[in-house]
C-alpha positions in Angstrom: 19.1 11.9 10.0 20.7 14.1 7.5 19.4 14.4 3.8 21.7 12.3 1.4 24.6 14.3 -1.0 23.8 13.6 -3.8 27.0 14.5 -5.0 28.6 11.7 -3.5 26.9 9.2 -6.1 27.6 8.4 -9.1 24.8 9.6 -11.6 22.1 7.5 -12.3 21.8 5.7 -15.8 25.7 5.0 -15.5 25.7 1.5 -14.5 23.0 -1.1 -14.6 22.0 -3.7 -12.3 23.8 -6.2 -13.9 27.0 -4.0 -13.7 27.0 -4.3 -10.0 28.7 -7.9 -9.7 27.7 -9.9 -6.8 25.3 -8.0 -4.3 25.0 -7.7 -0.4 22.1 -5.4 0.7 22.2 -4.8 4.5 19.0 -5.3 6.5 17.9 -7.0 3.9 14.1 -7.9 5.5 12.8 -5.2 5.6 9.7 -4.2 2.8 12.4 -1.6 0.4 15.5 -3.9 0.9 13.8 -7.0 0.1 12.0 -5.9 -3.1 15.4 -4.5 -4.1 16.9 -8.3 -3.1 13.8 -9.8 -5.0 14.5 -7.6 -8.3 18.3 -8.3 -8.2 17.8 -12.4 -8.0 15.0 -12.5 -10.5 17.3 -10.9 -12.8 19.9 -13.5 -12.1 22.0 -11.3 -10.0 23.9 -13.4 -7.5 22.3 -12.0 -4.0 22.9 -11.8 -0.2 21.6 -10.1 2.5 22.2 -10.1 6.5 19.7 -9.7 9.0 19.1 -10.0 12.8 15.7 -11.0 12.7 13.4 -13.3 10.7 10.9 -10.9 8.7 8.4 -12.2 6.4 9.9 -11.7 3.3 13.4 -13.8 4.0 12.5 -17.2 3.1 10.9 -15.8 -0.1 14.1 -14.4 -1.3 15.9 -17.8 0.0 14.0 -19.5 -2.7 14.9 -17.4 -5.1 18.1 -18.4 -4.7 19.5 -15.2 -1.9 22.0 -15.9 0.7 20.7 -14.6 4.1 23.3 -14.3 7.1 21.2 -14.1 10.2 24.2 -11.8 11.9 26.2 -8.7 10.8 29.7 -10.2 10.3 32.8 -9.1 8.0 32.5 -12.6 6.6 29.3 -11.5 5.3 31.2 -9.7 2.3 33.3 -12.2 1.2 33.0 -12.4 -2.7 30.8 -9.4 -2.8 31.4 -6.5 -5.0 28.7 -3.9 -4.0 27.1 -2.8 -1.0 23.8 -1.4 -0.5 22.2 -0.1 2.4 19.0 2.5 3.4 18.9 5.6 5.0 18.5 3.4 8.3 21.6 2.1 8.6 24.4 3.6 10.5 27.6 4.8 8.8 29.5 3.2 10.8 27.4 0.0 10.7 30.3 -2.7 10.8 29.4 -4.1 7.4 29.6 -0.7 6.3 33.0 -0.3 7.6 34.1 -3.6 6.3 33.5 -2.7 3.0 35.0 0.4 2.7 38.1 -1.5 4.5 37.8 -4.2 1.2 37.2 -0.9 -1.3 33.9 -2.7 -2.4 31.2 -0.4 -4.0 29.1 1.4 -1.6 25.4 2.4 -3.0 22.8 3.6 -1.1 19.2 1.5 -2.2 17.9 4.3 -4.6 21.1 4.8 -6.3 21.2 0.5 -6.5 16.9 0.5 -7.7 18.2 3.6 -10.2 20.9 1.3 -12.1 18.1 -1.4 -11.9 15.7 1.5 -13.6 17.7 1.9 -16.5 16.7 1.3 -20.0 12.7 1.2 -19.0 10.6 3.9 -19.0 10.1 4.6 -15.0 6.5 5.4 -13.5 7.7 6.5 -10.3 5.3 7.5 -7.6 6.3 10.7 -4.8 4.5 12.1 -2.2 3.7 12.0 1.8 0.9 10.2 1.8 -0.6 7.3 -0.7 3.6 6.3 -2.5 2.4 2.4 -1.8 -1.0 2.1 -2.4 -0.8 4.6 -5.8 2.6 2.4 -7.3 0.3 -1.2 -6.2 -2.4 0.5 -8.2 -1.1 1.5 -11.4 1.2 -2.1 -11.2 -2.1 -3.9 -11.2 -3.4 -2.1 -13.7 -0.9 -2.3 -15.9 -0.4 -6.0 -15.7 -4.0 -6.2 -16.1 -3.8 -4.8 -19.4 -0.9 -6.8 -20.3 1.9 -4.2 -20.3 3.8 -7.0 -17.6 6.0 -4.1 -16.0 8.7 -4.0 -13.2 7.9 -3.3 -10.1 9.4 -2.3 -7.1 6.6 -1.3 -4.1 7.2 -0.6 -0.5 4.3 -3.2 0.2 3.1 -6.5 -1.0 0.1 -6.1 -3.2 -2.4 -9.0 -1.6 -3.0 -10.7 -5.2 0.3 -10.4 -6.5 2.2 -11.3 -3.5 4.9 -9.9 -3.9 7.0 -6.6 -3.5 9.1 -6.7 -6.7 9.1 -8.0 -10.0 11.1 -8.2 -13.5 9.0 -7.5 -16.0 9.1 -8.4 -19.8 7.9 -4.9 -20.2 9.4 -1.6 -20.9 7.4 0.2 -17.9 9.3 0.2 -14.5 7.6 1.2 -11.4 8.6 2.3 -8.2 8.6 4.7 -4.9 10.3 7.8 -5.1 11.1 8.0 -1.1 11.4 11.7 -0.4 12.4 11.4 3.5 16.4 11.5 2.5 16.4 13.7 -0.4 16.9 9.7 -2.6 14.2 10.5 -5.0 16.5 13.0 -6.6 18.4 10.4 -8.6 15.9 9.2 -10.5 14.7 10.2 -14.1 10.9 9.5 -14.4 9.2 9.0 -17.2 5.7 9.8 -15.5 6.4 11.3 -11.8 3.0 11.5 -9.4 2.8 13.2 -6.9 0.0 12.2 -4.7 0.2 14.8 -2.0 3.1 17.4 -0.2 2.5 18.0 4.3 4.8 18.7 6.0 7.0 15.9 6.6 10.7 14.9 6.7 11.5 18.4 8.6 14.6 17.5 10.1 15.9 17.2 6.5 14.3 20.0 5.0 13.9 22.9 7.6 10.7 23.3 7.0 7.6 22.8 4.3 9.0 25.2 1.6 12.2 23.2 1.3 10.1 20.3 1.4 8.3 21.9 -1.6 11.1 22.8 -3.2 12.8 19.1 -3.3 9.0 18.4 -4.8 9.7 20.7 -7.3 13.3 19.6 -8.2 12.4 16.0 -8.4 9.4 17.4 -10.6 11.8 19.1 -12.5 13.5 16.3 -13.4 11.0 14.2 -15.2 11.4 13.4 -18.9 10.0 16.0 -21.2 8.5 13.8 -23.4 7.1 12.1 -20.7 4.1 14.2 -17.9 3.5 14.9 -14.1 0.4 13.7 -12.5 -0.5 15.5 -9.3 -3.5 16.0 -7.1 -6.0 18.9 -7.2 -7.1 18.8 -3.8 -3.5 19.4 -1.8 -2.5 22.7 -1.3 1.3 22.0 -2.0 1.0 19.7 -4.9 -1.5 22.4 -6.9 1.3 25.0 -6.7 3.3 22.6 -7.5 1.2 21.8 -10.5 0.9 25.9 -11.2 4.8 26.4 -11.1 5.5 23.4 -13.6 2.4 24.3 -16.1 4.0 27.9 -16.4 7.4 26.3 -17.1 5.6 24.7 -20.4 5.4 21.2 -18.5 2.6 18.7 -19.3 1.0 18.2 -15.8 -2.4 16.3 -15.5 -4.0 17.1 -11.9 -7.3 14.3 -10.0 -9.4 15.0 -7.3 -13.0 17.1 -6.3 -11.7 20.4 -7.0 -13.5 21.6 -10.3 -10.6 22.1 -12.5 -9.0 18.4 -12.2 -8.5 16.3 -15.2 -9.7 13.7 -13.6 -12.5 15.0 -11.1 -14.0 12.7 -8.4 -17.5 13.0 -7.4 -20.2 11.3 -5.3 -17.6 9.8 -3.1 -18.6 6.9 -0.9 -17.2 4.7 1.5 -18.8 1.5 3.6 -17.3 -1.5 4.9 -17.9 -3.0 1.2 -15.1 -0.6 -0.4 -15.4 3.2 -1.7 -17.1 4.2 -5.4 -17.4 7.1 -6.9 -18.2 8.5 -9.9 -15.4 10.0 -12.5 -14.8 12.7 -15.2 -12.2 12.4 -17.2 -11.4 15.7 -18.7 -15.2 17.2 -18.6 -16.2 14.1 -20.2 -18.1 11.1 -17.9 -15.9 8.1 -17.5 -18.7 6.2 -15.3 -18.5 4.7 -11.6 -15.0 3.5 -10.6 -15.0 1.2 -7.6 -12.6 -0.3 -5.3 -13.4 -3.6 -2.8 -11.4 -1.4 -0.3 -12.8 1.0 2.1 -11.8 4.7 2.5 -11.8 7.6 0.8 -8.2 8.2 0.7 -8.0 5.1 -1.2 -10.3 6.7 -3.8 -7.9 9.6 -4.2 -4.9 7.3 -4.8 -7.0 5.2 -7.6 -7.4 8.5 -9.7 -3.9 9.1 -9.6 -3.2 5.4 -11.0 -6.3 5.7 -13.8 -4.8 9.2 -14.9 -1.0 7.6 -15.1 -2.3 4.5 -17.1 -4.7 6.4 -19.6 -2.3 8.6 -20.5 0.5 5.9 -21.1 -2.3 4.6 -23.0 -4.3 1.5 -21.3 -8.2 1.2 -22.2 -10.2 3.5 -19.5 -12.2 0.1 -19.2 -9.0 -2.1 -18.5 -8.2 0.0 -15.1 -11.9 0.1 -13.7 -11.9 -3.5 -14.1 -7.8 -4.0 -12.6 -9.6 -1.7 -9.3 -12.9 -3.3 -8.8 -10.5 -6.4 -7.6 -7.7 -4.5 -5.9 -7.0 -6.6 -3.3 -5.7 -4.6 -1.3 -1.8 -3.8 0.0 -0.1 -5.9 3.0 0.4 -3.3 5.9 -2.4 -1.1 4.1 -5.6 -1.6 6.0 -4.7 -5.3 5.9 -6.9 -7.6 8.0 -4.7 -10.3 9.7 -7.5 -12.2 11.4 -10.6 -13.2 13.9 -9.8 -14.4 17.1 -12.5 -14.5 19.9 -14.8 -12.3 18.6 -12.0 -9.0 17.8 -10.8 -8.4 14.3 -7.3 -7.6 14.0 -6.2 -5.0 11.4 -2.6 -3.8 10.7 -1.8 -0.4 8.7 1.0 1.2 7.9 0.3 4.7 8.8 2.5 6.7 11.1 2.1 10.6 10.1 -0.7 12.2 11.8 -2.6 13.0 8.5 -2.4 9.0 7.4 -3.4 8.1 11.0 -6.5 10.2 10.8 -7.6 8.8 7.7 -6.8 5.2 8.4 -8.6 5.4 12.1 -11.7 7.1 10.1 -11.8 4.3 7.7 -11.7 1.9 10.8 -14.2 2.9 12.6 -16.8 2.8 9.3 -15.6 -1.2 9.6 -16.0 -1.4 13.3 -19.5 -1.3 12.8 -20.5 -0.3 16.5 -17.4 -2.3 17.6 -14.8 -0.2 19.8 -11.7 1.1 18.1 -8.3 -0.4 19.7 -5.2 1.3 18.2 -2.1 -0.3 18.8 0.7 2.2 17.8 4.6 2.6 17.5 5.7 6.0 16.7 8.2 6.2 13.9 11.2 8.5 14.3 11.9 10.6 17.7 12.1 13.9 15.8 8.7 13.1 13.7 7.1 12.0 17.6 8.6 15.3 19.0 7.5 17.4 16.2 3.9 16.4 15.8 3.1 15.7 19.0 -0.3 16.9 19.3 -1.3 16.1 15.4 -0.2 12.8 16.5 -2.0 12.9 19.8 -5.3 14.0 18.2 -5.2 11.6 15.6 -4.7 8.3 18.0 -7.8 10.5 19.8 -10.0 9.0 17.4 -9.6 5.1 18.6 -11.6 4.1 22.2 -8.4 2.6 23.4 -4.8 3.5 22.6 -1.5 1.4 23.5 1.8 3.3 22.8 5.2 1.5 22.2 8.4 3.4 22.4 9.3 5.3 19.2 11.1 3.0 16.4 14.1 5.3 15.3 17.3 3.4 13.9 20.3 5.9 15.0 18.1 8.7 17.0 18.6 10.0 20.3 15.6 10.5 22.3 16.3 13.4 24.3 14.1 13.9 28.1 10.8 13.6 28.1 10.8 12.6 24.2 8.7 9.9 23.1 5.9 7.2 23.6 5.2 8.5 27.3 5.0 11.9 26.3 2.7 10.7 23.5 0.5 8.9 25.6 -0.1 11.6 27.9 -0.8 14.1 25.3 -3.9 11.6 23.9 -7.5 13.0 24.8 -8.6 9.9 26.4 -9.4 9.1 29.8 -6.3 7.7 31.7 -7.5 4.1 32.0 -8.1 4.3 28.0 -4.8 5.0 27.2 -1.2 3.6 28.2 2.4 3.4 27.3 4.0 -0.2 27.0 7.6 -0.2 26.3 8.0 -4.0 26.6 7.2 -5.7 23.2 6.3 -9.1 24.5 3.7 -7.0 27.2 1.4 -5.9 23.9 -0.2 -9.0 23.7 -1.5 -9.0 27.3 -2.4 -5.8 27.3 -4.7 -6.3 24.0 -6.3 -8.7 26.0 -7.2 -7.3 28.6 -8.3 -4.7 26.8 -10.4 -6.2 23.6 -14.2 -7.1 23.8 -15.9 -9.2 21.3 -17.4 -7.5 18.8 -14.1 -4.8 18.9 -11.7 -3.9 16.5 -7.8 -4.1 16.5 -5.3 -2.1 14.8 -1.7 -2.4 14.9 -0.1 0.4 13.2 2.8 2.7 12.8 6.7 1.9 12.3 7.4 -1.3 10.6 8.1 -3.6 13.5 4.5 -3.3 14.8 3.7 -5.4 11.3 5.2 -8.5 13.3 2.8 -7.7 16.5 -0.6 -8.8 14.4 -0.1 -12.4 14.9 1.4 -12.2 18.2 -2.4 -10.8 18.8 -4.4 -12.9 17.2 -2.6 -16.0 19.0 -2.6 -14.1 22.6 -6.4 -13.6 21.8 -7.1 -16.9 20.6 -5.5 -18.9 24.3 -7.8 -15.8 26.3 -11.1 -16.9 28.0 -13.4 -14.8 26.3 -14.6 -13.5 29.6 -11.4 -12.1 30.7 -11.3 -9.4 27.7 -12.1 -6.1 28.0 -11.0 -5.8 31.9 -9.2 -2.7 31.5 -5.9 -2.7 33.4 -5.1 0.2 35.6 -1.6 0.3 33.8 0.4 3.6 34.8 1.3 5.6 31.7 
């Protein structure tokens, strides 16, 4: 998958949302396309979408008033005059085709959510790690001092229930997505940056031209507006060096001693994470979040920085994060069923695996850790291979799907098998099921009461969580925790 040329958009700020006529987005279920789809039709843009398959989010946007197609048909376009489509959608998709046939407008999603940006002041939220849980964090906050903003977040806060929204405010914020080089057309007012690993390779070369994108999308914030970055990661504290020497206004969280906003006497149980917080040398009390995790403490200072600075009472965003809900697909508990807890999480880079499987395993509470996983992209799989492999290490029990990678080749001996086999467990705690409807089965077979399931990775496995919880539900209780002899 090759970076996007920018070049070949037109520049964000040109047209608005409500330039763009009627709109067909392409793959319309998934999490970005449908908040996209959600924004557009609460702003009374006429709306349609196609899709193959029935995710969550479609009869949602139905009742707003969206046309879903439930194929991918030329007819699909009739009396459409733009569309969209991500980053995972082929170029020579037949929609795609159609409508350059028809000379319709072609944008890709970002350059569609940047017309929809335009005339608000954009919080947008960057980085490898933390984009969803950070943008749910500040929304909440913000709507829970009354600022009403627009959102657009690649998950469904739990309270809010929903991925997108038109605010009456002049705050907009969104995801800067930095695996295509998209975050580029955007014009922040306040740009975070939660965190730069090494990520998104096959686009970049390596992690300096990572950093360097960082940089230029850093770069292009508003000067009256500021940069909020973390402390703790090496690539976002030179980051934060190189901007500060440009004359930038750059405002840094974290443990290290220098942060703004510095984080101390961290803790995290299966009630949530607290800790206590400086703001500028000064004590701004105990913050807390219902969630657990100490990641998730990292990604609150970044949204209490952002929303003091744009001026909400310190006292307003403690009280918006002691009831964080929570994000859908971010440590998200689906369910009981015959003694297991099902979780699903969206984490699929080997530092986000490692954190969520550490945070599981404080909530297991002596239970046994059962990772269900689906590796996302073939080159990511290949790559990180062995971070990926240490990091499903963590769980008792690992099931590996095939890799999830819209357009990718995987080339001999790429993939879930070669996963699998890399895993530090024991052969008959590990195994590689490439047949979807087998997961279920095998999760059985597998599960105890009193263990812990955890569907994570690409965003398919989202749909496997209450496949589980049924599969475990019709099981005799006796029958689980038989471990099948399954080859890998």
């Amino acid at each position: 998958m090759a970076g996007l040329n920018i070049a070949d958009f037109t520049p964000a700020g040109i047209l608005a949302a409500e330039d763009l006529g009627k709109v067909h987005l392409i793959g319309v279920g998934g999490v970005g396309m449908s908040g996209l789809a959600r924004l557009l039709l609460t702003r009374g843009i006429p709306t349609s979408g196609s899709e193959l398959r029935e995710w969550p989010a479609l009869a949602g946007l139905r009742a707003l008033g969206g046309t879903i197609h439930m194929q991918h048909v030329p007819a699909n376009l009739d009396g459409v005059d733009t569309v969209v489509y991500s980053t995972a959608i082929p170029q020579d998709h037949l929609e795609l085709e159609e409508a350059r046939r028809r000379g319709l407008r072609i944008m890709h999603r970002s350059e569609a959510l940047a017309a929809a940006m335009t005339g608000r002041r954009t919080v947008a939220v960057a980085g490898t790690h933390g984009k969803t849980t950070t943008t749910s964090m500040i929304t909440l906050i913000l709507q829970h001092a009354g600022f009403d903003p627009s959102f657009v977040i690649g998950g469904e806060i739990s309270e809010v229930g929903s991925n997108a929204h038109h605010g009456s405010g002049d705050l907009f914020v969104a995801e800067a997505d930095e695996s295509d080089r998209s975050f580029l057309l955007y014009r922040p007012f306040v740009s975070i940056i939660t965190n730069i690993d090494a990520d998104h390779l096959n686009t970049y070369g390596d992690l300096a031209g990572l950093e360097a994108a960082f940089l230029e999308y850093a770069r292009l914030t508003d000067p009256a507006g500021f940069i909020v970055t973390c402390a703790d990661n090496d690539g976002t504290r030179r980051l934060a060096e190189t901007l500060r020497a440009e004359g930038r206004t750059v405002l840094t969280y974290g443990t290290a001693a220098d942060a703004d906003l510095r984080l101390s006497d961290i803790s995290s149980s299966v009630l949530g994470v607290r800790y206590r917080a400086a703001l500028r040398g000064q004590d701004a009390g105990e913050i807390r979040l219902p969630v657990p995790g100490g990641h998730f403490g990292l990604n609150s200072a970044a949204a209490v920085l952002a929303a003091v600075e744009l001026g909400v009472p310190l006292r307003d965003t403690v009280e918006a994060l002691a009831v964080f809900p929570g994000v859908r697909r971010r440590f998200e508990r689906k369910g009981v069923a015959n003694g297991v807890v099902v979780y699903d999480e969206y984490a699929y880079h080997p530092v986000s695996v490692t954190a969520a499987l550490e945070t599981l395993r404080e909530v297991a509470s002596g239970g046994r850790l059962v990772v269900v996983f689906q590796p996302y992209r073939v080159y990511r799989t290949r790559d990180m291979e062995a971070e990926l492999a240490a990091a499903l290490g963590l769980a008792d029990e690992a099931i590996i799907l095939e890799v999830f990678g819209p357009g990718e080749t995987r080339g001999p001996g790429e993939g879930g098998v070669a996963l699998t086999a890399a895993i530090d467990l024991p052969a008959a705690h590990k195994v590689f099921v490439p047949d979807w409807d087998a997961v279920p089965a095998e999760v059985v077979r597998r599960a105890h009461p009193g263990d812990l399931v955890v569907t994570m990775g690409a965003p398919p496995s989202s749909l496997l969580g209450d496949e589980l919880l049924a599969a475990l539900t019709a099981a005799d209780p006796a029958v689980g925790g038989s471990v099948s002899p399954v080859a890998g």
